[in-house]
mmCIF file of the N, C-alpha and C atoms, coordinates in Angstrom:
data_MODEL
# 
_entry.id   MODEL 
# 
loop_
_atom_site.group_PDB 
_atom_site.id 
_atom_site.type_symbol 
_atom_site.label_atom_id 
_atom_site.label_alt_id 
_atom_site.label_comp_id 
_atom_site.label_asym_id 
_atom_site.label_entity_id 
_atom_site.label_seq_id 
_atom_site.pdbx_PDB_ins_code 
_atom_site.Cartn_x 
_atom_site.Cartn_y 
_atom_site.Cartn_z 
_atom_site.occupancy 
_atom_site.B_iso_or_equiv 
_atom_site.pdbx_formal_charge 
_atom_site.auth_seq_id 
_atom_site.auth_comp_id 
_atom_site.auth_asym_id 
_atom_site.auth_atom_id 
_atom_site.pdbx_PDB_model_num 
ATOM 1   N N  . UNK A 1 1  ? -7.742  -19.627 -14.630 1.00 0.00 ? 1  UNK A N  1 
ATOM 2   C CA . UNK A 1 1  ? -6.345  -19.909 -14.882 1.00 0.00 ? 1  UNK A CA 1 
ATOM 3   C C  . UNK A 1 1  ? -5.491  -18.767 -14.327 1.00 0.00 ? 1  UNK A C  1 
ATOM 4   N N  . UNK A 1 2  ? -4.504  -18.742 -13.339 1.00 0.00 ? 2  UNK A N  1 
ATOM 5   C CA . UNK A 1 2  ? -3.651  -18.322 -12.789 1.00 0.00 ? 2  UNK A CA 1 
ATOM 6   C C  . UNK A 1 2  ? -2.334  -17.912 -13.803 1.00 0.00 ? 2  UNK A C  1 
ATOM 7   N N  . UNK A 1 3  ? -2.247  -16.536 -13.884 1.00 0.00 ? 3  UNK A N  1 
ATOM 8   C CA . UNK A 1 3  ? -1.497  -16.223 -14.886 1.00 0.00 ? 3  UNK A CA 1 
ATOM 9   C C  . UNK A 1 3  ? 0.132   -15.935 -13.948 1.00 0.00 ? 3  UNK A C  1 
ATOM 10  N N  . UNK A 1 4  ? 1.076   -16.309 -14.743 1.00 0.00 ? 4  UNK A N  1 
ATOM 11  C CA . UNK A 1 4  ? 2.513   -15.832 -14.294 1.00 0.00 ? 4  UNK A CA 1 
ATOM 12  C C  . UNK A 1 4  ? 2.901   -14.676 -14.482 1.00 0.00 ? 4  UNK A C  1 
ATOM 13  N N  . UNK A 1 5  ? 3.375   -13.983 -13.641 1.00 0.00 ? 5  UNK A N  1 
ATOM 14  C CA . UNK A 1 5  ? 4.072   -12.170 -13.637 1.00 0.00 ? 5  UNK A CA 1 
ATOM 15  C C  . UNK A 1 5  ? 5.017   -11.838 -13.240 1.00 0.00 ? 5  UNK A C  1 
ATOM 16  N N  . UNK A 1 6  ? 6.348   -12.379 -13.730 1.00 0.00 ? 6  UNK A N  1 
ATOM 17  C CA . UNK A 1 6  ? 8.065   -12.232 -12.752 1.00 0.00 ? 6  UNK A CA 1 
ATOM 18  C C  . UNK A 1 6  ? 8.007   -10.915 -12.489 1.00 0.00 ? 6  UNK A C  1 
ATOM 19  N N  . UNK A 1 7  ? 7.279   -10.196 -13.787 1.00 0.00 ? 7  UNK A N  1 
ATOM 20  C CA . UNK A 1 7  ? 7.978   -8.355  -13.595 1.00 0.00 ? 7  UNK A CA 1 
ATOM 21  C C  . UNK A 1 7  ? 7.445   -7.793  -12.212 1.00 0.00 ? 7  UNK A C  1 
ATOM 22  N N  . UNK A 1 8  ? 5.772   -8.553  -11.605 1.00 0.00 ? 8  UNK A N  1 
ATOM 23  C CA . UNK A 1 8  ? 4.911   -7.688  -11.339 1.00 0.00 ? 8  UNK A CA 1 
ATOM 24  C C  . UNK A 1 8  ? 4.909   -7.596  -9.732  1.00 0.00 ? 8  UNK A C  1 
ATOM 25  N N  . UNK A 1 9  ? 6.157   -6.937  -9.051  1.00 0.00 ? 9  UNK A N  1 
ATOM 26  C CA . UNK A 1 9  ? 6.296   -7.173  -7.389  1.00 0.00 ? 9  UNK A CA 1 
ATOM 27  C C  . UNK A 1 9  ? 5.297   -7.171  -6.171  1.00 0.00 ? 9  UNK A C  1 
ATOM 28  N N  . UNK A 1 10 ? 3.633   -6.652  -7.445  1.00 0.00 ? 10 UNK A N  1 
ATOM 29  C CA . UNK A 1 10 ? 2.760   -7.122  -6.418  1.00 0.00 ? 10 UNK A CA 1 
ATOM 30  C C  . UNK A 1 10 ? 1.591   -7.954  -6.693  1.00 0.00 ? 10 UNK A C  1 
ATOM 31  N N  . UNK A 1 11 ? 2.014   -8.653  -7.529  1.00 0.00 ? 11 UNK A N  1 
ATOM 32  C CA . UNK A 1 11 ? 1.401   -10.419 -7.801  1.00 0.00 ? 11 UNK A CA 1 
ATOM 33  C C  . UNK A 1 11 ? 1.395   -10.888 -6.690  1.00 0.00 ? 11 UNK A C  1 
ATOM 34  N N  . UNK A 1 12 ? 0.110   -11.264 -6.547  1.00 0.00 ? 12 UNK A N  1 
ATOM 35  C CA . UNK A 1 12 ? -0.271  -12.431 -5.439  1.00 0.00 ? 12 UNK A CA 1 
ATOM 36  C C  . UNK A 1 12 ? -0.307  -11.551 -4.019  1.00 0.00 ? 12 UNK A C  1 
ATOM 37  N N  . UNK A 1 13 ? 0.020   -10.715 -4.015  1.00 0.00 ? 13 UNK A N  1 
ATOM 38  C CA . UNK A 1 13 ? 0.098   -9.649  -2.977  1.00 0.00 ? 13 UNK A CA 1 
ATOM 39  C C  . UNK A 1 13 ? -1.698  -8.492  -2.526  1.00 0.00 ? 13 UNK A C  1 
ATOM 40  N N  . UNK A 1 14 ? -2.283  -9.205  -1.731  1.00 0.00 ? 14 UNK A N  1 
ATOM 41  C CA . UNK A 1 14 ? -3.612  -8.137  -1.279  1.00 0.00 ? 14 UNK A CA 1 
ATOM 42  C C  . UNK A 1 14 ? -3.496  -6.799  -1.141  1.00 0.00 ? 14 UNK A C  1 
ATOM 43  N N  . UNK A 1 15 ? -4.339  -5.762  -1.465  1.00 0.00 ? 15 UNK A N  1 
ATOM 44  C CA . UNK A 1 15 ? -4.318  -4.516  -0.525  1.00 0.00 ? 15 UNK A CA 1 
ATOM 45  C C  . UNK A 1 15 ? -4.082  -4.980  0.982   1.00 0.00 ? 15 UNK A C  1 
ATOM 46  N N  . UNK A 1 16 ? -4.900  -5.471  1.324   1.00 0.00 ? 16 UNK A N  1 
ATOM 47  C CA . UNK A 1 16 ? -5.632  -5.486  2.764   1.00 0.00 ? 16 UNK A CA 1 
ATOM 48  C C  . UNK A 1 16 ? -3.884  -5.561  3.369   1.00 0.00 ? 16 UNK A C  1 
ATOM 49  N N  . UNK A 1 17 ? -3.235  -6.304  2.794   1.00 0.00 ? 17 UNK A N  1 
ATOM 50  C CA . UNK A 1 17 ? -1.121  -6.731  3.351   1.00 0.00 ? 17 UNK A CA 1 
ATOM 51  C C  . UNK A 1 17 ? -0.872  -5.397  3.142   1.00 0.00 ? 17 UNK A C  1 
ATOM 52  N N  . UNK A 1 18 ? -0.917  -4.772  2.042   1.00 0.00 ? 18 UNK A N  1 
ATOM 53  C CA . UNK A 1 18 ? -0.157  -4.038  1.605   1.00 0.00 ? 18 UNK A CA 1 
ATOM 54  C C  . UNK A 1 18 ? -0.560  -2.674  2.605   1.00 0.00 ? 18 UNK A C  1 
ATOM 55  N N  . UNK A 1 19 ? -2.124  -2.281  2.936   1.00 0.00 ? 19 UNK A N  1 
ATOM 56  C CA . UNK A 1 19 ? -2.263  -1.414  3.630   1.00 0.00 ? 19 UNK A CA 1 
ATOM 57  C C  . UNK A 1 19 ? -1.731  -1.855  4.948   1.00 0.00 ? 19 UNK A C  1 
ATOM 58  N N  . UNK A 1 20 ? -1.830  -2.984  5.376   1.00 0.00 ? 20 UNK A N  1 
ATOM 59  C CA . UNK A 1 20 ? -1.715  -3.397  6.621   1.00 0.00 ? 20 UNK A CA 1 
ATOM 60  C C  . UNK A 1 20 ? -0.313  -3.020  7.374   1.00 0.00 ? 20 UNK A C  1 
ATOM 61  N N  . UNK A 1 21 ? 0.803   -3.788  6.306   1.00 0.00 ? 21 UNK A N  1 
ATOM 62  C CA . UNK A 1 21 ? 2.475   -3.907  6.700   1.00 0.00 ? 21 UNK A CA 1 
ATOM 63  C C  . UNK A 1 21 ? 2.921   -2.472  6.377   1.00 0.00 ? 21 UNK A C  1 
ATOM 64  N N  . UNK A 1 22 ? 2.173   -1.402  5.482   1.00 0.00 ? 22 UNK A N  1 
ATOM 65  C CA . UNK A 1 22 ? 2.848   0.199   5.430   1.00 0.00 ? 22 UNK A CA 1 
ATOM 66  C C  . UNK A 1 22 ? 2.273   0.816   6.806   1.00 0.00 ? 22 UNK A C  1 
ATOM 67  N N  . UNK A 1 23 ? 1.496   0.305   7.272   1.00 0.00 ? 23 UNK A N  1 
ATOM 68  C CA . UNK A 1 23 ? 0.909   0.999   8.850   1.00 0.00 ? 23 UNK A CA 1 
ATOM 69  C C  . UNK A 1 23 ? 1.690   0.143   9.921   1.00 0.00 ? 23 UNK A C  1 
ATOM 70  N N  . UNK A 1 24 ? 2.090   -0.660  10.112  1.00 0.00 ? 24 UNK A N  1 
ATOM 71  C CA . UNK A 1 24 ? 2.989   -1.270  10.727  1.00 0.00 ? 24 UNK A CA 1 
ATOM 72  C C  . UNK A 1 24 ? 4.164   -0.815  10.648  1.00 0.00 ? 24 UNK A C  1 
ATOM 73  N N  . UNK A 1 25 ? 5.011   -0.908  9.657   1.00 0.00 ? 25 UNK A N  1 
ATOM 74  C CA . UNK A 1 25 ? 6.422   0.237   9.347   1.00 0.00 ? 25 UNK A CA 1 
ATOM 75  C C  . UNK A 1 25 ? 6.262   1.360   9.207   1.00 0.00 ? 25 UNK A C  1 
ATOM 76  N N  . UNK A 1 26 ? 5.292   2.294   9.303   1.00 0.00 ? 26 UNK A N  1 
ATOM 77  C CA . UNK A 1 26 ? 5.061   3.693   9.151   1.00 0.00 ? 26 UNK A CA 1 
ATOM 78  C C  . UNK A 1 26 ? 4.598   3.993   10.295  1.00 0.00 ? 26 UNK A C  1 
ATOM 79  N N  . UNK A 1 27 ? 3.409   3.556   10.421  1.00 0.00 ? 27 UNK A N  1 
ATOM 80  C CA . UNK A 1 27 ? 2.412   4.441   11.550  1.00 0.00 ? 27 UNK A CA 1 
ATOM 81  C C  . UNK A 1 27 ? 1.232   5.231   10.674  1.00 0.00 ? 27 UNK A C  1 
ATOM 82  N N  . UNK A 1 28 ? 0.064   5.372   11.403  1.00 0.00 ? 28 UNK A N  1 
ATOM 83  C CA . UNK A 1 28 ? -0.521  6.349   10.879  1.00 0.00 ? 28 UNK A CA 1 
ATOM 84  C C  . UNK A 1 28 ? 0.076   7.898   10.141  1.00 0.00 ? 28 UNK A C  1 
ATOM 85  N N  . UNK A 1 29 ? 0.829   8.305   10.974  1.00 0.00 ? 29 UNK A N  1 
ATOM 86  C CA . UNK A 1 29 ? 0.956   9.135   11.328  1.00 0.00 ? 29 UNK A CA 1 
ATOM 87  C C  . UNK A 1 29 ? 2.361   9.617   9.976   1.00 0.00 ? 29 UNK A C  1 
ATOM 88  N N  . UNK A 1 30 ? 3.212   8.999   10.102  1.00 0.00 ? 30 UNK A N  1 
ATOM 89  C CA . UNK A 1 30 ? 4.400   9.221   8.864   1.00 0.00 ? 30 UNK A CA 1 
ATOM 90  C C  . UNK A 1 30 ? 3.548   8.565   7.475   1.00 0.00 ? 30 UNK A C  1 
ATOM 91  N N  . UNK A 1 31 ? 2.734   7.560   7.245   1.00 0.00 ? 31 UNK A N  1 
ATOM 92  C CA . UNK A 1 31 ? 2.138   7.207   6.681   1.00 0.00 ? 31 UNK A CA 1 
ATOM 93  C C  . UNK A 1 31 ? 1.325   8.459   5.700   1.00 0.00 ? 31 UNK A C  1 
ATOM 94  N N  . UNK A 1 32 ? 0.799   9.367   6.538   1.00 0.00 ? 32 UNK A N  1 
ATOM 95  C CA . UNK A 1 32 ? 0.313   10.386  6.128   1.00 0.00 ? 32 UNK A CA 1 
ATOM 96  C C  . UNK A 1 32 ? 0.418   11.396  5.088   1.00 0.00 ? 32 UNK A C  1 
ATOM 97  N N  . UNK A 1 33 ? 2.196   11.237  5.961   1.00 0.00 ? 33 UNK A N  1 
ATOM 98  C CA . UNK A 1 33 ? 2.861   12.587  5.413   1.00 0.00 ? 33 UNK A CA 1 
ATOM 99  C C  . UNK A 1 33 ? 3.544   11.677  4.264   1.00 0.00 ? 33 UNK A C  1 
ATOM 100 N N  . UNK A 1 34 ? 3.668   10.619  4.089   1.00 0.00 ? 34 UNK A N  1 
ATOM 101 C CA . UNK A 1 34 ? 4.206   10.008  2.535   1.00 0.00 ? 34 UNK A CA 1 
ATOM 102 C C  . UNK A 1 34 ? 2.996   10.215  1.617   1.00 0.00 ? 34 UNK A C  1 
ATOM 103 N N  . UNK A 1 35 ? 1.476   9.895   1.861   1.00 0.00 ? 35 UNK A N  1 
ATOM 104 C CA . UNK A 1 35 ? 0.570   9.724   1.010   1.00 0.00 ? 35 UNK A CA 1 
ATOM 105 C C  . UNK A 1 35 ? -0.724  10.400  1.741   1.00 0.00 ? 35 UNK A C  1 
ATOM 106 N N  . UNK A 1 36 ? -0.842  11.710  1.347   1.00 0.00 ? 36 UNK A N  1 
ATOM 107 C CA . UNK A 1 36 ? -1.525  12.776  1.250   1.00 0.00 ? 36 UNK A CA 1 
ATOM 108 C C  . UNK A 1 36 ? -2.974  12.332  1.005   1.00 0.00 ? 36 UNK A C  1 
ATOM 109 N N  . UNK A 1 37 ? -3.262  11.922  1.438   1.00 0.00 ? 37 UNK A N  1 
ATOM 110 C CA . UNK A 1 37 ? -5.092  11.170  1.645   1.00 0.00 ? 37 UNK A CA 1 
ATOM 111 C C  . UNK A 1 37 ? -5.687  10.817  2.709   1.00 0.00 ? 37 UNK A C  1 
ATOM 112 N N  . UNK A 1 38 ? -6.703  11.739  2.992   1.00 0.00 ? 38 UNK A N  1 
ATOM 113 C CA . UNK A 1 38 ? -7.201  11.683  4.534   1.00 0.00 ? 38 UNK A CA 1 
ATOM 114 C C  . UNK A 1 38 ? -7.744  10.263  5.302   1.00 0.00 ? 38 UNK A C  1 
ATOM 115 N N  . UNK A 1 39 ? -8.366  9.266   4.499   1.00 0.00 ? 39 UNK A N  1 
ATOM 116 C CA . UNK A 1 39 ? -8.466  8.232   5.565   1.00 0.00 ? 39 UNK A CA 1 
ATOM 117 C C  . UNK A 1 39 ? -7.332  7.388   5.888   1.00 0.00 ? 39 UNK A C  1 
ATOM 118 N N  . UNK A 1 40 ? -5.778  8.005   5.866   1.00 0.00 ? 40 UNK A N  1 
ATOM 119 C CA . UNK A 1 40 ? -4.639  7.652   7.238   1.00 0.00 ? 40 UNK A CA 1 
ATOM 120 C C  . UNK A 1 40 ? -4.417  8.976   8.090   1.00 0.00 ? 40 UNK A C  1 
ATOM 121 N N  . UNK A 1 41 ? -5.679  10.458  8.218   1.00 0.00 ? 41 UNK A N  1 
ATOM 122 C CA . UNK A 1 41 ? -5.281  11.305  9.254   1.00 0.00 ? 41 UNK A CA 1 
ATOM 123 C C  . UNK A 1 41 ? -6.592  10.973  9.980   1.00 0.00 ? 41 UNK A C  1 
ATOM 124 N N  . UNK A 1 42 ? -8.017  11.236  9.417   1.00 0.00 ? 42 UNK A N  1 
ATOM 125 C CA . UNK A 1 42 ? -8.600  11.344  9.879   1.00 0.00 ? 42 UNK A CA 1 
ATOM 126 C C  . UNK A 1 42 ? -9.754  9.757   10.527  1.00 0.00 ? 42 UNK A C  1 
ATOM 127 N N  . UNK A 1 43 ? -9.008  10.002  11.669  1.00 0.00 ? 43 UNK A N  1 
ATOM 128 C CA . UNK A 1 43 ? -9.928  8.724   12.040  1.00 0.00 ? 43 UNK A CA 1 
ATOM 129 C C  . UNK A 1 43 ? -9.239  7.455   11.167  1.00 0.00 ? 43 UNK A C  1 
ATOM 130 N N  . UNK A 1 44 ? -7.809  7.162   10.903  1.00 0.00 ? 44 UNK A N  1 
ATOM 131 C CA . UNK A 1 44 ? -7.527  5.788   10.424  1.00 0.00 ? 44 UNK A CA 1 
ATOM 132 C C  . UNK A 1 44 ? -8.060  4.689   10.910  1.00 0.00 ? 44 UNK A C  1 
ATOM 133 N N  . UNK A 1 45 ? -8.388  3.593   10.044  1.00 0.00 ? 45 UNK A N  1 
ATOM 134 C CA . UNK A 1 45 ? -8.458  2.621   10.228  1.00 0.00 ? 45 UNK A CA 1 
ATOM 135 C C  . UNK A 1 45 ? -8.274  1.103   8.790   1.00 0.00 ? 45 UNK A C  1 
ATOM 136 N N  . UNK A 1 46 ? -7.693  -0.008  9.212   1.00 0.00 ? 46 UNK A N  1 
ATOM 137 C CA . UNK A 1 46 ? -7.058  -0.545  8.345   1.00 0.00 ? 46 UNK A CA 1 
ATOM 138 C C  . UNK A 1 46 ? -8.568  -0.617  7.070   1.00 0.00 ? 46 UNK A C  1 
ATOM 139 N N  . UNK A 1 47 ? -9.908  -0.606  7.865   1.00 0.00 ? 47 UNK A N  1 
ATOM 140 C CA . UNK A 1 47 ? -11.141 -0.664  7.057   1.00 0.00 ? 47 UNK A CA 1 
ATOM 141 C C  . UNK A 1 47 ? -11.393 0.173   6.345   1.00 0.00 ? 47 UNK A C  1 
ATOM 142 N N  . UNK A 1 48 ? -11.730 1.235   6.851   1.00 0.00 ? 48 UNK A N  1 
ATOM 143 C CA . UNK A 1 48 ? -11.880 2.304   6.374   1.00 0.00 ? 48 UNK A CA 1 
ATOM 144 C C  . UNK A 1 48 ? -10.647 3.174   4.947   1.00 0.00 ? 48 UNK A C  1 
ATOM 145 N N  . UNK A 1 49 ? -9.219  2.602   5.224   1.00 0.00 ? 49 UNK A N  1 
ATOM 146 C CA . UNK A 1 49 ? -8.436  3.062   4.446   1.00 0.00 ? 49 UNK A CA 1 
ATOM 147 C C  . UNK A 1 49 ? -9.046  2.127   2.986   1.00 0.00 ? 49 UNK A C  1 
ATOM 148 N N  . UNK A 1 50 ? -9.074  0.486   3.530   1.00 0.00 ? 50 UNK A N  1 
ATOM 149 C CA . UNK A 1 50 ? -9.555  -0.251  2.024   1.00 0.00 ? 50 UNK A CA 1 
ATOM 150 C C  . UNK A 1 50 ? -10.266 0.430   1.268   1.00 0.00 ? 50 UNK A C  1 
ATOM 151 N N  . UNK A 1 51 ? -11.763 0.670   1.902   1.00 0.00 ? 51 UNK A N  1 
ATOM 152 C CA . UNK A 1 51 ? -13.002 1.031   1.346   1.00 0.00 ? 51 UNK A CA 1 
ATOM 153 C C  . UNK A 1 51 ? -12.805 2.381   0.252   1.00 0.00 ? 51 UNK A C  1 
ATOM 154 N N  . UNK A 1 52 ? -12.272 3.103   0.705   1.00 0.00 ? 52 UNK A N  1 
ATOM 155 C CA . UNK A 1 52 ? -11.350 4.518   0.294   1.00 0.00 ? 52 UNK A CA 1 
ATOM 156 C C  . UNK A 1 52 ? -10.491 4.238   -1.094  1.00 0.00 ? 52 UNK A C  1 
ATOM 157 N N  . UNK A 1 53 ? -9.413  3.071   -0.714  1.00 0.00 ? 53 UNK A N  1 
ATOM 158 C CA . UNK A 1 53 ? -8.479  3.187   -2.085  1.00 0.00 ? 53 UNK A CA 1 
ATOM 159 C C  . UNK A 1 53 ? -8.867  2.083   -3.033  1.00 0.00 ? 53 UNK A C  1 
ATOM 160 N N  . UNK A 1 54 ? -10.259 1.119   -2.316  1.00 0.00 ? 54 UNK A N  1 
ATOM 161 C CA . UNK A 1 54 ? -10.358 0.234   -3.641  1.00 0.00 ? 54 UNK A CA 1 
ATOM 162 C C  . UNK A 1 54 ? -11.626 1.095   -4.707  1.00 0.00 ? 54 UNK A C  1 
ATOM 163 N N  . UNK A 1 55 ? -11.960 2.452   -4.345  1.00 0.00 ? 55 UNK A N  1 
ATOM 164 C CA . UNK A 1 55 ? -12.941 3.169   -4.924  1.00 0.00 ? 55 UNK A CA 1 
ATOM 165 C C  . UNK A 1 55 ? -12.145 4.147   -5.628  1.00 0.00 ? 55 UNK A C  1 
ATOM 166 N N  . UNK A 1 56 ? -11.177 4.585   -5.466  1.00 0.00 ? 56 UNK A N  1 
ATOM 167 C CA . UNK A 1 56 ? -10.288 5.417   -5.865  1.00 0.00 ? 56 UNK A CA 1 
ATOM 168 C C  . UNK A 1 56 ? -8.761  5.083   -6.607  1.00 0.00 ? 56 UNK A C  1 
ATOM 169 N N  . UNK A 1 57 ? -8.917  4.642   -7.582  1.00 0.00 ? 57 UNK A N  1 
ATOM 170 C CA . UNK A 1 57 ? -7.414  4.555   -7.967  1.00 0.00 ? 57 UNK A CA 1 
ATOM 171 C C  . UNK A 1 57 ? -6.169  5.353   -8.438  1.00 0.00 ? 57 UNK A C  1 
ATOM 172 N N  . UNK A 1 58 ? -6.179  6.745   -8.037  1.00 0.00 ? 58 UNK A N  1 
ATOM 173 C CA . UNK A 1 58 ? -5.589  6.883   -8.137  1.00 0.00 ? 58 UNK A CA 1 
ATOM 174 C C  . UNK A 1 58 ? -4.352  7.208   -6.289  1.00 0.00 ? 58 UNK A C  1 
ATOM 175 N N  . UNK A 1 59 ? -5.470  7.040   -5.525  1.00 0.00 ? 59 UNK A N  1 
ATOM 176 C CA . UNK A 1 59 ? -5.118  6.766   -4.194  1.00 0.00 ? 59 UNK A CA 1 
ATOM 177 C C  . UNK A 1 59 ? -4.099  5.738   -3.992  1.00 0.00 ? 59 UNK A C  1 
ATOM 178 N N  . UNK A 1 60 ? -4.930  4.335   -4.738  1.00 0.00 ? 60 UNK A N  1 
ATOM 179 C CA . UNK A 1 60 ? -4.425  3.489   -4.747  1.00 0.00 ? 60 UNK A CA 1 
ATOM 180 C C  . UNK A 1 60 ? -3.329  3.022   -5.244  1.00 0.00 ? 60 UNK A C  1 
ATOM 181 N N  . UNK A 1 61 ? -2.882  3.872   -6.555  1.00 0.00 ? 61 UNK A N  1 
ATOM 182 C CA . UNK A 1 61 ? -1.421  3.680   -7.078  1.00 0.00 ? 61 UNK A CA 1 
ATOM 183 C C  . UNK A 1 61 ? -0.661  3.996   -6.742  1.00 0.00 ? 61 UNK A C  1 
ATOM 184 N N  . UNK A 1 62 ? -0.372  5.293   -6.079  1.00 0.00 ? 62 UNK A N  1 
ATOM 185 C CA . UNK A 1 62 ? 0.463   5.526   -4.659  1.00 0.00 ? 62 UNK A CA 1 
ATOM 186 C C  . UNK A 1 62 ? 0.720   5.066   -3.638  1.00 0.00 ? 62 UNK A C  1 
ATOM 187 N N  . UNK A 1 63 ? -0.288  4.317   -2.925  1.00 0.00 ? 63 UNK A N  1 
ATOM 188 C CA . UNK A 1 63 ? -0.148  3.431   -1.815  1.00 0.00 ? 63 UNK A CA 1 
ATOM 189 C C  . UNK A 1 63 ? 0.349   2.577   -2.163  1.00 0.00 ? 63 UNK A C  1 
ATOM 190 N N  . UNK A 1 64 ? 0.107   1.694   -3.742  1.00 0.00 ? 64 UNK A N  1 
ATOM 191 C CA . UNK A 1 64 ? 1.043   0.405   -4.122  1.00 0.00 ? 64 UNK A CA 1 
ATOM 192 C C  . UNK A 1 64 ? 2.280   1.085   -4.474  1.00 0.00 ? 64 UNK A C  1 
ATOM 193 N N  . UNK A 1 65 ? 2.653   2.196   -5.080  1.00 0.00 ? 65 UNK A N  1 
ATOM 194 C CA . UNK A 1 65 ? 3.789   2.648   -4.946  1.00 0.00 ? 65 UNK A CA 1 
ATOM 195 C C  . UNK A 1 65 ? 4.687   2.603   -3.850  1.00 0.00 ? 65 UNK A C  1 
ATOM 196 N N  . UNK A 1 66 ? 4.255   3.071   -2.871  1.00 0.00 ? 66 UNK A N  1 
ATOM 197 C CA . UNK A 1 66 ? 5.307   3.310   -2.001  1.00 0.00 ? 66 UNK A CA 1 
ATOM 198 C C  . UNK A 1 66 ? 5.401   2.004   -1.298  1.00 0.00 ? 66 UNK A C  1 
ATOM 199 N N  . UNK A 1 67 ? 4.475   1.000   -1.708  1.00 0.00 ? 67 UNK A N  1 
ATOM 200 C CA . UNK A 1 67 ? 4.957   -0.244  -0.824  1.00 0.00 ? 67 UNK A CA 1 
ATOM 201 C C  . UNK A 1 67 ? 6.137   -0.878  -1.834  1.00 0.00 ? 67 UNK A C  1 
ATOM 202 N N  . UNK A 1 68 ? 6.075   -0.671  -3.141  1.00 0.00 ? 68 UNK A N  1 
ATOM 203 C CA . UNK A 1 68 ? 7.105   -1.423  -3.829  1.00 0.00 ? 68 UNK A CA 1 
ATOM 204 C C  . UNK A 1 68 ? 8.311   -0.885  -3.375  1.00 0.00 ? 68 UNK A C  1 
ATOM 205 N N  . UNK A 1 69 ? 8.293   0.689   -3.212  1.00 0.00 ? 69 UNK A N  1 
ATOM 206 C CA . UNK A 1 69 ? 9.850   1.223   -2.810  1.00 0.00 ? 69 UNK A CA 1 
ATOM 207 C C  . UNK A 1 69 ? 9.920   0.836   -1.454  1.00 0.00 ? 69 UNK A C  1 
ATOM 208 N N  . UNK A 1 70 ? 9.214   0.894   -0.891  1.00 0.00 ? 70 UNK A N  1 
ATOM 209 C CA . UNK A 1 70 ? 9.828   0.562   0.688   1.00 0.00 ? 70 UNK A CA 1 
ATOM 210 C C  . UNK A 1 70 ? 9.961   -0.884  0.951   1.00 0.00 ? 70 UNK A C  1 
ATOM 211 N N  . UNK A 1 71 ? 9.156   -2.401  0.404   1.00 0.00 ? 71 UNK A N  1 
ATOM 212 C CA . UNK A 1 71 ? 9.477   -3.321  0.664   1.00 0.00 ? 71 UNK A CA 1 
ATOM 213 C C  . UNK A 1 71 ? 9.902   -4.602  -0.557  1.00 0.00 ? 71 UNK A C  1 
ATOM 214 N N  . UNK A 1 72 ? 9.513   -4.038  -1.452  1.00 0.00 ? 72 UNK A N  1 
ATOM 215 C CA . UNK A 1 72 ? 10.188  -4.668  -2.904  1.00 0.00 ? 72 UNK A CA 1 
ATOM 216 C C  . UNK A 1 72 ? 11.685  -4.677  -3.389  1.00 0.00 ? 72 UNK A C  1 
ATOM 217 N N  . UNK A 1 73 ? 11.739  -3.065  -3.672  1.00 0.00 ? 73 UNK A N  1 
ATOM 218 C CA . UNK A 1 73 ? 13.054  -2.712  -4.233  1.00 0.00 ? 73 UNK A CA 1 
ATOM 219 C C  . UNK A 1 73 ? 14.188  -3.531  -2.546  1.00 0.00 ? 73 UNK A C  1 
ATOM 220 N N  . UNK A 1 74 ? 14.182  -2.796  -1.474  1.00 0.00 ? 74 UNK A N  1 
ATOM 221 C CA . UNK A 1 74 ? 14.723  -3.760  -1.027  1.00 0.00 ? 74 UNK A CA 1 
ATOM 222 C C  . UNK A 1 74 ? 15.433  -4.935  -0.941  1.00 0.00 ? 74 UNK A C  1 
ATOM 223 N N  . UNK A 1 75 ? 14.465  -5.485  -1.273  1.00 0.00 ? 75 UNK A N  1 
ATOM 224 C CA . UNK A 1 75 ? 14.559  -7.574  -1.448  1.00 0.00 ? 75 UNK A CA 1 
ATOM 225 C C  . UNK A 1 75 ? 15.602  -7.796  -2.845  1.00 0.00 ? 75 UNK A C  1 
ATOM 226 N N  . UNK A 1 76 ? 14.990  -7.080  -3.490  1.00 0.00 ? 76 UNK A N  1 
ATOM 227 C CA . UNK A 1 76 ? 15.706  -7.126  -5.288  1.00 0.00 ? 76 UNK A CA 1 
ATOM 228 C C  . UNK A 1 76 ? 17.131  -6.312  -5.188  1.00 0.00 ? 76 UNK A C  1 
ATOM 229 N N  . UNK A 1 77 ? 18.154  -6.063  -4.084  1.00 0.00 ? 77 UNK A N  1 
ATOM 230 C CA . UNK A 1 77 ? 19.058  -4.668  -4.577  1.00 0.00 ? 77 UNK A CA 1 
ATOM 231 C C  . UNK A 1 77 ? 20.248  -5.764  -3.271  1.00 0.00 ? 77 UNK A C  1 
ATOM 232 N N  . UNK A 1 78 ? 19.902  -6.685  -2.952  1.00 0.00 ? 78 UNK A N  1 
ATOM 233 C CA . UNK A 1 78 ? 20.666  -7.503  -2.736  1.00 0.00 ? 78 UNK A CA 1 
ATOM 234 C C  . UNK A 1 78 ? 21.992  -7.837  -2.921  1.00 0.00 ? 78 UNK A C  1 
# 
């Protein structure tokens, strides 16, 4: 059963998007310097970053962080 989440801006939303579209609007490279975790300096790759932040959460709450401020808040400030 598929639960409802108005609050939750990344319902229904993958890592795999979320890493994907912050490397697309960032780059490796500024990407970096927002979120201080070496698999976006060393040797990035969209694979290698998954494997990394679905083992690590606290990697990972930052990376969903900064996607809510950079492509959430956005949409909502309308």
């Amino acid at each position: 059963m598929t639960q409802h989440q108005p609050n939750n801006p990344l319902h229904g939303i993958k890592l795999a998007q979320i890493v994907t579209e912050l490397q697309a609007h960032f780059g490796w490279y500024a990407l970096y310097a927002r979120v201080r975790i070496n698999c976006f300096s060393n040797d990035p790759s969209i694979k290698s970053s998954l494997k990394f932040l679905r083992r690590t959460p606290w990697a990972r709450e930052k990376v969903e962080n900064l996607y809510v401020e950079t492509f959430c808040e956005k949409k909502g400030s309308n």
